[in-house]
C-alpha positions as CSV (number, residue, x, y, z in Angstrom):
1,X,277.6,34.0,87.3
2,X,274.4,36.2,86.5
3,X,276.1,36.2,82.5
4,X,275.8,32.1,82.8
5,X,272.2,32.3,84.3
6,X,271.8,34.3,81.3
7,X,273.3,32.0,78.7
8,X,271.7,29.4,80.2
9,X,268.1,31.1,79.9
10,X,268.4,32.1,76.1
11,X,269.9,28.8,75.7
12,X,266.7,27.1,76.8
13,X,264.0,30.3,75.1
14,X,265.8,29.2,71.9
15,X,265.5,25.4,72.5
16,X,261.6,26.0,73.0
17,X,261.7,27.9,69.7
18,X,263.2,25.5,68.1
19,X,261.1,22.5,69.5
20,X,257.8,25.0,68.5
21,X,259.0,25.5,65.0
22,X,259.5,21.4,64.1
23,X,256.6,21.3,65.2
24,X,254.6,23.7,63.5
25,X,256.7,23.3,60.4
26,X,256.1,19.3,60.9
27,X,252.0,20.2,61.3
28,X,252.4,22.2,58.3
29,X,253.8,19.4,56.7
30,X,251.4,16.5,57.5
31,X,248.7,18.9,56.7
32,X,249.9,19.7,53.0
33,X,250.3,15.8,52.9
34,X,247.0,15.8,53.8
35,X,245.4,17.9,51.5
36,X,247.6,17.0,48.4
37,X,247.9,13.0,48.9
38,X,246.0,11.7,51.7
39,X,242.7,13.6,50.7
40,X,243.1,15.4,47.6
41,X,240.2,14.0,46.0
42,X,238.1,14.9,48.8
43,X,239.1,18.5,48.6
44,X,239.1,18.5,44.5
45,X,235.6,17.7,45.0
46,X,234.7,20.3,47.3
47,X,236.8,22.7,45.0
48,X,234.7,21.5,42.0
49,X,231.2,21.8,43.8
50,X,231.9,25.3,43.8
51,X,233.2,26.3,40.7
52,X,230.7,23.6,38.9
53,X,227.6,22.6,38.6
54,X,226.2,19.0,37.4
55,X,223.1,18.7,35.7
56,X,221.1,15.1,34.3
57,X,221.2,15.0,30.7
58,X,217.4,12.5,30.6
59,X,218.0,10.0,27.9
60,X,215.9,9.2,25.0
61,X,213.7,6.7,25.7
62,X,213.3,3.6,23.4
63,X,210.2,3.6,20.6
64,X,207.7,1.2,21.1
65,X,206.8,-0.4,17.2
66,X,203.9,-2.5,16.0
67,X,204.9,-5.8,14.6
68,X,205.7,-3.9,11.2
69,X,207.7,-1.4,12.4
70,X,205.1,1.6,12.9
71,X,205.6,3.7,16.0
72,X,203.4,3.4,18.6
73,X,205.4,5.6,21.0
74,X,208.3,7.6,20.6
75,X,209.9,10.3,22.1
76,X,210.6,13.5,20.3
77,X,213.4,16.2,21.6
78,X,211.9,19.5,23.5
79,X,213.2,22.0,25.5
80,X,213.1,22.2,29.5
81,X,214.0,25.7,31.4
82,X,215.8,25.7,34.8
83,X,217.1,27.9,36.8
84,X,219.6,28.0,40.0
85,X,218.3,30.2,42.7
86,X,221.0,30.2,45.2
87,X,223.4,31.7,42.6
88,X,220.9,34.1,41.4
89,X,220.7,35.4,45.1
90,X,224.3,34.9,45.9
91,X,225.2,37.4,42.9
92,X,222.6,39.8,44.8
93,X,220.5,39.8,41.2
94,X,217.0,41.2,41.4
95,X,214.9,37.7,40.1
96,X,212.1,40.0,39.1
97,X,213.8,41.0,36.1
98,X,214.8,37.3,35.2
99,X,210.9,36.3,35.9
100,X,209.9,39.5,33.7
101,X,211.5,38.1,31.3
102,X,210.5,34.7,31.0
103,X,207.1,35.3,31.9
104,X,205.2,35.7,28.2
105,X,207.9,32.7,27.2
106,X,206.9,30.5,29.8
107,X,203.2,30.7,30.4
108,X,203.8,31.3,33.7
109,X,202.1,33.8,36.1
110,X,204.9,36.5,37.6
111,X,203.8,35.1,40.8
112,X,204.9,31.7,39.9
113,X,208.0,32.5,38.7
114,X,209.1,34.7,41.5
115,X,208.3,31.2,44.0
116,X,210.6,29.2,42.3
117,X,213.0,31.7,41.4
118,X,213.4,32.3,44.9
119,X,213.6,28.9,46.4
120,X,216.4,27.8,48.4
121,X,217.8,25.3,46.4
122,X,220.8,25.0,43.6
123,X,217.9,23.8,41.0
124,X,214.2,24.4,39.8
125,X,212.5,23.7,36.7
126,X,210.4,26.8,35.0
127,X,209.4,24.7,32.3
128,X,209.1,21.1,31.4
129,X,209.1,20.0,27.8
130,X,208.5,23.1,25.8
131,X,208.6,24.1,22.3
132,X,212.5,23.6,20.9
133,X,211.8,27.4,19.8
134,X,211.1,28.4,23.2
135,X,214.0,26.9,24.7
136,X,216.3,28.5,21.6
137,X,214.8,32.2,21.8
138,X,215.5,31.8,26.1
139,X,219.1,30.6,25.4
140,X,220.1,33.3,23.1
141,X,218.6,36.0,26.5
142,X,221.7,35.0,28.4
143,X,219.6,35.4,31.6
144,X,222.2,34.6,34.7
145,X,221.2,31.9,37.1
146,X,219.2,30.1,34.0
147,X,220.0,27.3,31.5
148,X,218.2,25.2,29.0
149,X,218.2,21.8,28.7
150,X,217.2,19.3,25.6
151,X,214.4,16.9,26.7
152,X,212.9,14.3,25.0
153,X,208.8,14.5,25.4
154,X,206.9,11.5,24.9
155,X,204.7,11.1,22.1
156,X,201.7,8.8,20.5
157,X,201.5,9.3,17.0
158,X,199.2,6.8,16.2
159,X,196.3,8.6,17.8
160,X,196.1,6.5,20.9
161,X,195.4,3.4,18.9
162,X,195.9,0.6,21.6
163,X,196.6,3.4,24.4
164,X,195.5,0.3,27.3
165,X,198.2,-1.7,25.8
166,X,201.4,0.6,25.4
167,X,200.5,2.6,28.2
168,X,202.0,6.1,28.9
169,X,205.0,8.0,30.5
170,X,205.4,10.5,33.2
171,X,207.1,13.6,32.5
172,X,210.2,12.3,33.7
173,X,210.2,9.8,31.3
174,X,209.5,6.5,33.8
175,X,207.5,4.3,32.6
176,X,203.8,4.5,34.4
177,X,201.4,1.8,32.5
178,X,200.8,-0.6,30.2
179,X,204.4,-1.7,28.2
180,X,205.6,1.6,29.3
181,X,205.8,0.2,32.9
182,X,206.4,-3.6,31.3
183,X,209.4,-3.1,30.0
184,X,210.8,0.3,31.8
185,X,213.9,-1.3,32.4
186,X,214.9,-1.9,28.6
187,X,213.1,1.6,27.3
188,X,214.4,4.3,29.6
189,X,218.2,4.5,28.8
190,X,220.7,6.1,31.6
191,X,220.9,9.4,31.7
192,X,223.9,11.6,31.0
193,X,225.1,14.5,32.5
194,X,226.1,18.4,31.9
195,X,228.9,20.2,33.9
196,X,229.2,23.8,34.0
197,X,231.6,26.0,35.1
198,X,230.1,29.5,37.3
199,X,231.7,32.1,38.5
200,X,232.4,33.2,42.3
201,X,228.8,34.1,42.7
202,X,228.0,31.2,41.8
203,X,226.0,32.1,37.9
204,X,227.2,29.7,34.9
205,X,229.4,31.1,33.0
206,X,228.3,30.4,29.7
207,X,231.6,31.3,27.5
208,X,233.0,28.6,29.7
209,X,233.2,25.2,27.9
210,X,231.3,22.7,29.1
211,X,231.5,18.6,29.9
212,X,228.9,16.7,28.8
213,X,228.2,12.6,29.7
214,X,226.0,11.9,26.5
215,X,222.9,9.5,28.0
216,X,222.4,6.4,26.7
217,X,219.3,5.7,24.2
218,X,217.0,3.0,25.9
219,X,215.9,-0.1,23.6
220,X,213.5,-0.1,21.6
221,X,210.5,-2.7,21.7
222,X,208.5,-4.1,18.8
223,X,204.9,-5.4,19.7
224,X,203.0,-8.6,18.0
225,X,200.5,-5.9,17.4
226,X,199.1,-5.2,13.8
227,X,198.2,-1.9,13.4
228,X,195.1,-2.6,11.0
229,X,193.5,-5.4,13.4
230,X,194.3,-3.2,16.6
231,X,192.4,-0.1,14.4
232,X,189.3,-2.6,13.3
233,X,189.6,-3.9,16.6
234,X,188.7,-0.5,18.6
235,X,186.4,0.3,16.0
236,X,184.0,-2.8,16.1
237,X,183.7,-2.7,19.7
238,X,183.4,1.4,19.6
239,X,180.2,0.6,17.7
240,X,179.1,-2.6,19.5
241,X,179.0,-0.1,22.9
242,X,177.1,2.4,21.2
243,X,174.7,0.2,19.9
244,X,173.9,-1.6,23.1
245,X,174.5,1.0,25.4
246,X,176.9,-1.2,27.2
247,X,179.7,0.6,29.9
248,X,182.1,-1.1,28.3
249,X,184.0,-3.7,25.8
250,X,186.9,-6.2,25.3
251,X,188.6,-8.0,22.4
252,X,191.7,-10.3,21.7
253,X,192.6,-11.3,18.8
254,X,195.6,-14.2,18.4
255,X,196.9,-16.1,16.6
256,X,196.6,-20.0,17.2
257,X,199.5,-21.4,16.7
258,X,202.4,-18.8,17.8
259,X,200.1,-17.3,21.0
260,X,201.3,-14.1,19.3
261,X,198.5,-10.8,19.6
262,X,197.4,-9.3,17.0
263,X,195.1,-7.0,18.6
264,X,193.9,-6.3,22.0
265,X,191.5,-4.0,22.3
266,X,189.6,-2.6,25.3
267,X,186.0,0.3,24.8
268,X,185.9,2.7,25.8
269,X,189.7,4.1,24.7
270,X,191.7,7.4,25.7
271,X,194.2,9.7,24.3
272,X,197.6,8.6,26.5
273,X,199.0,12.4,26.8
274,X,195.5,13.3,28.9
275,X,195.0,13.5,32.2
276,X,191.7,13.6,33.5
277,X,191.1,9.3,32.5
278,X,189.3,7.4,35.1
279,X,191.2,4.0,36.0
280,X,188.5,1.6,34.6
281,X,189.3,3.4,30.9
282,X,193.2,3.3,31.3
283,X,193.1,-0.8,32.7
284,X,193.8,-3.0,29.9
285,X,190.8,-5.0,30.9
286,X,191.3,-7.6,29.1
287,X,194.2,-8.8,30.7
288,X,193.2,-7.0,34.4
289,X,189.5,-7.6,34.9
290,X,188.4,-11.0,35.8
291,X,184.6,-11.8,35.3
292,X,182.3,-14.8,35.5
293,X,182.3,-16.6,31.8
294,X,179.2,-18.2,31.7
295,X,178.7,-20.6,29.3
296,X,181.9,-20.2,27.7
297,X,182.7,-22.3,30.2
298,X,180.8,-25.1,29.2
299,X,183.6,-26.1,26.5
300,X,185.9,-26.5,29.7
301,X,183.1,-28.9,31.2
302,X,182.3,-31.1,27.7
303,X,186.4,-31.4,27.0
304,X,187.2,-32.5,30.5
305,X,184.2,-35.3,30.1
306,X,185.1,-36.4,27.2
307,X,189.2,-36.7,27.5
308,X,188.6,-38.3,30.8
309,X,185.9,-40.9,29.1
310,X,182.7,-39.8,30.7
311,X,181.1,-39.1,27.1
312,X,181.6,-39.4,23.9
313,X,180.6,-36.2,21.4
314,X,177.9,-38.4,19.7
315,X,176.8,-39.9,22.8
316,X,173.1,-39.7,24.0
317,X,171.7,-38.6,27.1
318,X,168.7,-37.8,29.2
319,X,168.5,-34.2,30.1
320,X,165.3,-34.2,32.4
321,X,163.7,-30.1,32.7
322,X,165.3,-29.4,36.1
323,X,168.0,-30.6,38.8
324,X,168.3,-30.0,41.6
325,X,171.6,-30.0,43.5
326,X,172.5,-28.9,47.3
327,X,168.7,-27.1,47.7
328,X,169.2,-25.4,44.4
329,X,167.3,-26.0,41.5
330,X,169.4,-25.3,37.8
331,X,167.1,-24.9,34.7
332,X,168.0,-24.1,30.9
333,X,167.9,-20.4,30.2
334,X,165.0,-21.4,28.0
335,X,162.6,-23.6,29.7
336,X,162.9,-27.0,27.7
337,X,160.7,-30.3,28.5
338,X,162.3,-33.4,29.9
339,X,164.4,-34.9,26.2
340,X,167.2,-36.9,25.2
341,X,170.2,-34.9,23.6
342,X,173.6,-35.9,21.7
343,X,176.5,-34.5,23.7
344,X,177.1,-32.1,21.0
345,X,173.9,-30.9,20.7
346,X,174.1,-30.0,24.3
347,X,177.4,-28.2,23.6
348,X,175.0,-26.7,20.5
349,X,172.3,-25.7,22.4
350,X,174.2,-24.7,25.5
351,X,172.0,-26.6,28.1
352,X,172.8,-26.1,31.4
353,X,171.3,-29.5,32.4
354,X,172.7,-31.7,30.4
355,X,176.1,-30.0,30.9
356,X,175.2,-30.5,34.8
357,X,174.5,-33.8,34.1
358,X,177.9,-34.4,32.7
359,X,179.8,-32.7,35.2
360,X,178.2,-34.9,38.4
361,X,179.9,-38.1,35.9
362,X,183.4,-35.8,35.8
363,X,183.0,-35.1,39.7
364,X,185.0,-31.9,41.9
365,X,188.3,-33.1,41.2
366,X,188.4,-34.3,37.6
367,X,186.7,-30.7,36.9
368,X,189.0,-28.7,39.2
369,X,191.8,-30.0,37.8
370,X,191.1,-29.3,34.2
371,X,189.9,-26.1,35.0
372,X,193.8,-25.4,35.9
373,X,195.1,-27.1,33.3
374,X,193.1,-24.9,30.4
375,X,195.1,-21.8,32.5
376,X,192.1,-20.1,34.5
377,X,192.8,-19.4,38.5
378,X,196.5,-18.4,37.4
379,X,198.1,-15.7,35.4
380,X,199.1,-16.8,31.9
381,X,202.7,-16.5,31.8
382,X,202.2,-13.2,29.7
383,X,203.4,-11.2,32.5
384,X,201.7,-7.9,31.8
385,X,201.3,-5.3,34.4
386,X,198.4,-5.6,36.3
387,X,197.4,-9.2,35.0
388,X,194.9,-11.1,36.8
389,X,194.9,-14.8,37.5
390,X,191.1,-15.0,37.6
391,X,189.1,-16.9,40.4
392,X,189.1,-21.1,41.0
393,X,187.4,-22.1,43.8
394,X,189.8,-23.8,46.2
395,X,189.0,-27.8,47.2
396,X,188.5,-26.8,50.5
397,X,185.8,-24.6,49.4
398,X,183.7,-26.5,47.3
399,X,180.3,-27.3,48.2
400,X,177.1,-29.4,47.0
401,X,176.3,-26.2,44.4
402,X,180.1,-25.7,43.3
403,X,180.6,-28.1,40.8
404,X,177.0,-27.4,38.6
405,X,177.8,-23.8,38.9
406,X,181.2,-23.8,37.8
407,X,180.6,-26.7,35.2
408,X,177.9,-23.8,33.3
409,X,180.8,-20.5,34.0
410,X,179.4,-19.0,37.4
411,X,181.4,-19.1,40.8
412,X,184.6,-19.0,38.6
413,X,186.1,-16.0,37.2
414,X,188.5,-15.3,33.9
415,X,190.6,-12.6,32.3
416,X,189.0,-12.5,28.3
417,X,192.6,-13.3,27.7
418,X,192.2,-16.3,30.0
419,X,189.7,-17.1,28.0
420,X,190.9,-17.0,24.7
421,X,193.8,-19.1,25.9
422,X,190.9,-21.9,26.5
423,X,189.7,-21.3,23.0
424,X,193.8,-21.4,21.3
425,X,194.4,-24.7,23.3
426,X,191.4,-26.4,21.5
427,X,191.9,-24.6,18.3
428,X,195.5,-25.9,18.6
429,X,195.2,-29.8,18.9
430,X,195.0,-29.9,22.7
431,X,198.2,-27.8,23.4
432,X,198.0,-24.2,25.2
433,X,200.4,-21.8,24.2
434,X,201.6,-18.7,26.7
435,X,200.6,-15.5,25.0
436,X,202.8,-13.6,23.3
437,X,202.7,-9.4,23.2
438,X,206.3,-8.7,22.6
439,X,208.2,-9.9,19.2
440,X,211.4,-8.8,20.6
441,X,213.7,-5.3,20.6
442,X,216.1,-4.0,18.6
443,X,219.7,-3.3,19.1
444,X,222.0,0.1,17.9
445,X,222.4,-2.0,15.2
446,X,218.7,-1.8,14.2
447,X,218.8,-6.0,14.9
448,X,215.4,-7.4,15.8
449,X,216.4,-10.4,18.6
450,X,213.0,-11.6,19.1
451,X,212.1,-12.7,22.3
452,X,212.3,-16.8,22.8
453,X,209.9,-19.4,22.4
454,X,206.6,-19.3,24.4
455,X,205.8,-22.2,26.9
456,X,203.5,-25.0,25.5
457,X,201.5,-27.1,27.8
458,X,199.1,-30.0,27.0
459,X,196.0,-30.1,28.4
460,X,194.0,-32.5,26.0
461,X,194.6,-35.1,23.2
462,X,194.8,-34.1,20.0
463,X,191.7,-36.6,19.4
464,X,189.9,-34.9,22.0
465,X,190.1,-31.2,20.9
466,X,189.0,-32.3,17.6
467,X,185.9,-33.9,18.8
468,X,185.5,-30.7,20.9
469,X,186.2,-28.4,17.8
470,X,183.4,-30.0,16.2
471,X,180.8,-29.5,18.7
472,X,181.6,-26.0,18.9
473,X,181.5,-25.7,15.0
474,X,177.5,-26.6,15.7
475,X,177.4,-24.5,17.8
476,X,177.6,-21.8,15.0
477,X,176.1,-23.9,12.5
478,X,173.1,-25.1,14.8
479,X,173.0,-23.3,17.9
480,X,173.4,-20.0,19.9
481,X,176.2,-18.9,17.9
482,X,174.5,-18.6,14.7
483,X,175.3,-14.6,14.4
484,X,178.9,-15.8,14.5
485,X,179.5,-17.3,11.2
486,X,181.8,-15.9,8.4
487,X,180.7,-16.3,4.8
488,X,183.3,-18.6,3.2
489,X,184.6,-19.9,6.3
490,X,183.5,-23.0,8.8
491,X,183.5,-20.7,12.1
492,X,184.0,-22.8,16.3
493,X,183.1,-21.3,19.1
494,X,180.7,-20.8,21.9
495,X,178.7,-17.6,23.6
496,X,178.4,-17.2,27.1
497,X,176.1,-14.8,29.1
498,X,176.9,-14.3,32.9
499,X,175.1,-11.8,35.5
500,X,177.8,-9.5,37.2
501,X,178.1,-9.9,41.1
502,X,177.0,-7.6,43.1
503,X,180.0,-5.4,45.1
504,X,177.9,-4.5,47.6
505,X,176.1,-7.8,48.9
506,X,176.2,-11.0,48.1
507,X,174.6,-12.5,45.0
508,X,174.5,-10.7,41.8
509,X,174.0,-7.5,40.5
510,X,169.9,-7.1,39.1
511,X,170.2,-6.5,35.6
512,X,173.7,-6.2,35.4
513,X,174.8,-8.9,32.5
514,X,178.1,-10.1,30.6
515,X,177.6,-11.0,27.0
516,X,180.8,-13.1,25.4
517,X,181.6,-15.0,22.4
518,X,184.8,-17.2,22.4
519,X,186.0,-19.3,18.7
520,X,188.5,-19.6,16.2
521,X,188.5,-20.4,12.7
522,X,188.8,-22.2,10.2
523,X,187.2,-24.6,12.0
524,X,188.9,-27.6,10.1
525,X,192.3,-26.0,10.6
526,X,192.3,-23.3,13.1
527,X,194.6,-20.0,12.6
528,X,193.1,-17.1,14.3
529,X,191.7,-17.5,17.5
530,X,188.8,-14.2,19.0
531,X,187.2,-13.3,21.8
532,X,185.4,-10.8,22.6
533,X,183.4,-9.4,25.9
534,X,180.9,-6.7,26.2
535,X,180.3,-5.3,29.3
536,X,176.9,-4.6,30.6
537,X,174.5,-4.0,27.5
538,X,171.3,-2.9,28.0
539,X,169.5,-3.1,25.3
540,X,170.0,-7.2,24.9
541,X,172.2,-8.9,26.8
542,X,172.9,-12.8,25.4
543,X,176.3,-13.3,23.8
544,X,174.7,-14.7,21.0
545,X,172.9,-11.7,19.9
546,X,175.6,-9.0,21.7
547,X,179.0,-10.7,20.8
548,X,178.3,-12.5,18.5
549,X,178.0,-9.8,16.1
550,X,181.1,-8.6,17.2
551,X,183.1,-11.5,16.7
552,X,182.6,-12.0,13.2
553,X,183.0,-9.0,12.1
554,X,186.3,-9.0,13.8
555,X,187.1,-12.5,12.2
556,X,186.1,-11.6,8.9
557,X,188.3,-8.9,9.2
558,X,191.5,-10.5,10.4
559,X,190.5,-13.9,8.1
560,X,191.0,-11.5,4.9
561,X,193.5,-9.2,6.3
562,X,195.8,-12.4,7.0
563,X,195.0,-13.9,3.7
564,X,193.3,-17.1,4.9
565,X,192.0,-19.2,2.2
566,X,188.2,-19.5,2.5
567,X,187.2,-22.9,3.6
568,X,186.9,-25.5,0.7
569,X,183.1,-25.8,1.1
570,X,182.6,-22.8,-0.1
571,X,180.4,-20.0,1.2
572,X,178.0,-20.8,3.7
573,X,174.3,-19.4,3.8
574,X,172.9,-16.8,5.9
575,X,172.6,-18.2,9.4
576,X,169.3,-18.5,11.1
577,X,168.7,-16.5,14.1
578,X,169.8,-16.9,17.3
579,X,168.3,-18.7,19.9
580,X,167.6,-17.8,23.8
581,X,169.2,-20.1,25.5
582,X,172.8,-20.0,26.9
């Protein structure tokens, strides 16, 4: 009986065994099921983190052209250092040695090196866009825990010429201003990637070969930019500044028909690859500062009354010495006796009375509404970073001294490329055209597909705009804008003069003045359309005497440069002086 109690006890030790051992064989099992099916990518990946190492490969990014093909911005390849400070320490290396090293390489103090060297982290960047040299002389070292990579540096080569406009980088190649920032998406590529193999420790192993995910170039853009204009452009108002001792200066230069720029042009300028560039230099301010037009406006005012029948361009009217609207009393610039004057010769002379006069016949809404339709209170479809819609008055804000002030360019507020755009739509028979900055980019095929057709809005009849391009072709011929005219060309446009608000109180800023001159020529059949702004001359400060100057010599310019056939009447003589009033 004890022999069966026996039996019966082994019988049930090896039943346990054997119930224990399906089941650890089983566990077993499901866990190399585990590992090899269920989650073997999970564990490949763990396997590769520490036998490899990813590292971005930055793309190039795209070049930005000129309208002829002539880089503005490009990127060039340079070297970058890095360095993996966990491996260096797991591998018990001494990083002095390394930083020793790399020190009269890197122009880096000891000091600096031995911080990031030292770093708890798998990656730190030494250097940043060095010398290919450099980065082929630290390569050939062999220094464990360290690498080189290739990366493109951005680059200006035209010396900055329309820095405002393109804009400029950061070091990691995103887009920070200007069409830099515009068009980020299509310039900055997608990056690639390096794999290296390391060892235990956890250094590269740089025998070991190595997987790379080439980056993708980004797209390159081409501008409606000409290089010579853009060049003539910064020039010309370089000079204007100096002369007047004015802060600063803006210019646009389009063309009439297409809306395409030609030059855009903003004084003072600045290097893109500096640093130490205060915002109001970097803006391109003539698409991000708004300002009070003055009596630019006043071809707004004189369009409006005549499309909508209020005057005719030959008509006559009283325009007493004073009115007074809503407490205030509005005088010309230039005190002038009580007299009767031609619509045009209003226009001509730039009275603010008669244009007053005018505008009470035109009324808030009739003016409001055409103050919309000529683009101002609203961006102008060019969609560049930073773009300003200017300032319209809303109709619930419009009092007894709204409409004379706005009808002679105060209380109302425009980009210079806002105002331009009033000057193309007259210039073009009535119709504004969206501007245009970008022809189009080009494809790995070195295609151009240029960008589509711009918007085109009516905001006059044809009849009108000619009625108005003549009154602002007296203007030139007879009135303020005498220092305008081209030799050999019938010149349109109007000057403007406008004190600055103040930013501290309300009211405006005592002695604080801006001087513009808006037109297009030929007169007779329009094809390039300037404006031009000077900010805060002290010397002078009407637009007929500062801008003036400036616009025709940028007209001129772009007249001969574009081949434009000299107007049939042949050369025109000298122009009389300026007059005072605006």
């Amino acid at each position: 009986m004890a022999a069966a109690v026996r039996r019966s006890k082994s019988g049930r030790r090896l039943g346990v065994f054997l119930i224990a051992y399906l089941v650890l064989t089983a566990a077993i099992g499901w866990r190399l099921v585990t590992v090899q099916v269920v989650s073997a990518d999970e564990y490949r990946a763990l396997a590769e983190q520490q036998v490899q190492r990813e590292v971005a490969v930055p793309a190039r990014r795209g070049k930005i052209y000129d309208r002829e093909g002539e880089a503005l911005a490009l990127s060039l390849p340079a070297a970058s250092v890095y360095a993996d400070p966990r491996a260096i320490a797991a591998a018990e290396l001494d990083p002095t040695f390394i930083a020793a090293d790399l020190e009269p390489l890197l122009d880096r103090s000891m000091d600096e090196l031995m911080d990031a060297l030292t770093q708890d982290t798998g990656f730190v960047y030494l250097g940043r866009q060095l010398p290919r040299a450099v980065g082929d002389q630290i390569r050939s070292m062999r220094l464990p825990g360290v690498g080189v990579l290739e990366e493109p540096q951005r680059r200006y080569p035209a010396d900055g010429l329309a820095a405002q406009v393109v804009g400029f980088a950061g070091l990691d190649g995103e887009g920070l201003a200007g069409v830099e920032l515009w068009h980020d998406d299509l310039l900055a590529g997608t990056p690639g990637a390096l794999r290296q193999e390391r060892a235990p420790g956890g250094v590269a192993i740089s025998a070991a070969p190595q997987e790379v995910q080439p980056p993708v170039p980004g797209e390159d853009v081409v501008l409606t930019i000409d290089r010579a204009l853009q060049h003539h452009a910064e020039r010309v108002l370089a000079e204007a500044l100096d002369t007047h001792d004015a802060a600063g200066g803006s210019a646009v230069v389009a063309d009439v028909n297409s809306g395409e720029i030609l030059a855009m042009a903003s004084a003072p300028s600045f290097q893109p690859e500096a640093d130490d560039v205060d915002s109001y230099t970097r803006r391109n301010r003539a698409v991000t500062d708004v300002f009070e037009p003055g009596s630019v406006n006043k071809a707004i005012t004189l369009a409006a009354a005549i499309e909508e029948g209020v005057v005719g361009a030959d008509e006559t009217i009283h325009v007493p010495e004073a009115v007074n609207v809503g407490g205030k009393r509005f005088t010309d610039s230039t005190r002038q006796p009580a007299r009767n004057l031609s619509v045009t010769e209003i226009m001509a002379e730039s009275s603010n009375v008669g244009t007053i006069r005018i505008a009470d016949e035109l009324g808030d809404d009739r003016l409001r509404r055409y103050l919309e339709q000529f683009g101002l209170g609203m961006p102008t479809g060019l969609g560049f970073p930073g773009e300003s819609g200017g300032i319209v008055p809303s109709p619930d804000s419009w009092y007894a001294t709204t409409r004379p002030t706005v009808a002679i360019g105060q209380g109302v507020s425009a980009s210079l490329l806002q105002v331009a755009g009033v000057f193309q739509a007259i210039a073009s028979g009535g119709e504004r055209v969206e501007p245009r900055l970008v022809r189009g980019t080009v494809d790995a095929q070195g295609r151009l597909e240029e960008t589509g057709d711009p918007e085109r809005h009516r905001v006059v009849s044809a009849d009108t705009a000619a009625q108005v391009s003549s009154m602002l072709a007296a203007v030139v011929e007879d009135g303020t804008g005498a220092n305008a005219a081209v030799p050999g060309y019938r010149v349109a446009g109007k000057t403007g003069t406008a004190q600055k608000p103040s930013t501290t109180s309300r009211g405006y800023e005592a002695g604080a003045y801006i001087a513009t001159f808006a037109g297009f020529a030929p007169a007779d059949d329009p094809e390039i359309v300037v404006a031009v702004m000077i900010d805060e001359p002290q010397d002078q400060y009407y637009g007929g005497e500062v801008a003036a100057p400036v616009f025709a010599e940028l007209m001129e310019f772009t007249l001969g440069h574009r081949r434009v056939p000299p107007t049939e009447e042949g050369e025109r003589e000298d122009p009389a002086p300026a007059t005072d009033s605006e």
